[in-house]
C-alpha positions as CSV (number, residue, x, y, z in Angstrom):
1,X,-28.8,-14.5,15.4
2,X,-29.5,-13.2,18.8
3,X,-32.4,-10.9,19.1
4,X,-31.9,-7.6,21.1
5,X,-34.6,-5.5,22.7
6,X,-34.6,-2.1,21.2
7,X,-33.2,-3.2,17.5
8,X,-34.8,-3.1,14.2
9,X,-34.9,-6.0,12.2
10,X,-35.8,-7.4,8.6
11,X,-37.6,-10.6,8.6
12,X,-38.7,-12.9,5.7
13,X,-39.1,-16.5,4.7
14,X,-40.7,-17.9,1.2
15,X,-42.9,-21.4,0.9
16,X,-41.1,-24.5,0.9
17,X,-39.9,-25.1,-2.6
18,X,-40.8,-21.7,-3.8
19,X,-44.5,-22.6,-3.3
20,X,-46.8,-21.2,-2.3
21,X,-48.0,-19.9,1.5
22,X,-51.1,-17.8,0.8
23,X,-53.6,-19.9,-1.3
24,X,-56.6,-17.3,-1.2
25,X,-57.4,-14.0,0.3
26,X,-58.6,-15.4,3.8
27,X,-55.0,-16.8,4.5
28,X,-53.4,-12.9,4.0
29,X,-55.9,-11.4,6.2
30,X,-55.7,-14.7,8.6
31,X,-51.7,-14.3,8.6
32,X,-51.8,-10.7,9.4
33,X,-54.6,-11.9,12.7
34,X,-52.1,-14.2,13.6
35,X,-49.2,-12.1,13.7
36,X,-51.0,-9.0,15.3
37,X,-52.3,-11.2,17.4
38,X,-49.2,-13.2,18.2
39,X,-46.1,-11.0,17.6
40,X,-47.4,-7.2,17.4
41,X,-47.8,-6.9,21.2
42,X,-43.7,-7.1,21.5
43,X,-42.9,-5.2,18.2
44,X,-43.3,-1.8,16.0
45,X,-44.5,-2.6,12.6
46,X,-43.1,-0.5,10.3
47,X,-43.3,-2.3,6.9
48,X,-44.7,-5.5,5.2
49,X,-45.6,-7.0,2.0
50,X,-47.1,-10.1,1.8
51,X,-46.8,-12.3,-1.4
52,X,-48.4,-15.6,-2.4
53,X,-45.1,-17.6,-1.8
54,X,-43.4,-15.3,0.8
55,X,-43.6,-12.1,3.4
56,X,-41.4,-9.2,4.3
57,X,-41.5,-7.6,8.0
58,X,-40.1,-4.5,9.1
59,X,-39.6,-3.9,12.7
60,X,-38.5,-2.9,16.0
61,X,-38.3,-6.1,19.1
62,X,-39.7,-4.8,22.2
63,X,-39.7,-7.4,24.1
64,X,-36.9,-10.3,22.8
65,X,-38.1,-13.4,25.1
66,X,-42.0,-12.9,24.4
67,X,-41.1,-11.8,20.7
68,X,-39.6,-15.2,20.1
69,X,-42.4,-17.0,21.4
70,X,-45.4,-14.8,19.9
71,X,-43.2,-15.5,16.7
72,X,-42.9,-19.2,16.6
73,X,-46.3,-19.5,17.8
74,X,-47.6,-17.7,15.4
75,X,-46.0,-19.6,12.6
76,X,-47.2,-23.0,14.2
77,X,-50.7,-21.8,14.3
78,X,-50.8,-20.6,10.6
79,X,-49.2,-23.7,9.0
80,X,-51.8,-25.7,11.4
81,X,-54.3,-24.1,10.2
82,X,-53.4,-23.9,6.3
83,X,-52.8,-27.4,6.3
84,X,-56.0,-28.0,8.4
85,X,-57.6,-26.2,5.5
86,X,-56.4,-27.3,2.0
87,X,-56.3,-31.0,3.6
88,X,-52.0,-31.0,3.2
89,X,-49.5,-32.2,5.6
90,X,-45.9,-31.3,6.5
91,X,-44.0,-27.9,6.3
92,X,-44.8,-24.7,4.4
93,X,-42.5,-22.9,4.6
94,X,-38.3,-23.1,3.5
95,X,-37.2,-24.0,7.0
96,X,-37.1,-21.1,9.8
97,X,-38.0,-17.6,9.1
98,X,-35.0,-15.1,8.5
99,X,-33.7,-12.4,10.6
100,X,-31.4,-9.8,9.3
101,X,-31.0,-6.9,11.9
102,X,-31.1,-3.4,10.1
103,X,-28.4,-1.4,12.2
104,X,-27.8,1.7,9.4
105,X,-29.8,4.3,8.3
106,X,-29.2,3.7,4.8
107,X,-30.7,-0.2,5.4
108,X,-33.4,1.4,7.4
109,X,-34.3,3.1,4.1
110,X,-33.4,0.6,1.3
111,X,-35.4,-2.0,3.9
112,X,-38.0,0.4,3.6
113,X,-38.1,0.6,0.0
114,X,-37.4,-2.7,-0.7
115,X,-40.6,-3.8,1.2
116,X,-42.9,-1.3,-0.3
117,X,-41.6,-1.9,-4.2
118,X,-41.5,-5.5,-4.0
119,X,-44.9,-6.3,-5.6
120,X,-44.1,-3.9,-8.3
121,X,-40.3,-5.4,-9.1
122,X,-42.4,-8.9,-9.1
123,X,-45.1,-7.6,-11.3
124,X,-48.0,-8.7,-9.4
125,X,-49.2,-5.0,-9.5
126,X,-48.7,-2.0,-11.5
């Protein structure tokens, strides 16, 4: 999918498997570093969940060519450092992250809902 400047967007991916891809509470709050770090300078933020075997994002691309790079480099530096940490080798997550671009108000607000309910619907939280 090509990534415009301007659009809002859904993105998600899970752990390779259905396994795990946060193994403590340091590798959520180390995920989040990396992505403000690495992707929130070229998007809005509006939603995100983050679970232990995959993540929700809910945003607007400000800036497509540097958003595709914070992106990627962002993913490269967590898996480096997740495998760096819990002494593991290859890929963690179920190939490249998913895009889907949310182009009607009534996605903008199941998106929205979705994000926010999904801990709940997976009863990780009451």
């Amino acid at each position: 999918m090509k990534i415009e400047e301007g659009c809002c967007y859904h993105i998600y991916n899970r752990g390779n498997n259905k396994g795990k891809i946060f193994f403590d509470d340091r590798n959520y709050i180390f995920f989040l570093t990396q992505f403000k770090r690495y992707v929130s300078p070229y998007a809005d933020i509006f939603a995100y969940c983050l679970m232990p075997n995959h993540f929700h994002f809910f945003i607007r691309v400000n800036d497509q060519l540097n958003f595709e790079k914070g992106i990627k480099n962002m993913f490269i530096s967590y898996v480096k450092a997740i495998n760096l940490s819990y002494n593991r080798v290859g890929g963690l997550f179920q190939g490249r992250y998913k895009i889907k671009k949310v182009d009607t108000e009534s996605y903008y607000t199941r998106i929205i809902t979705y994000i926010h309910q999904n801990p709940l619907t997976s009863k990780l939280v009451e």
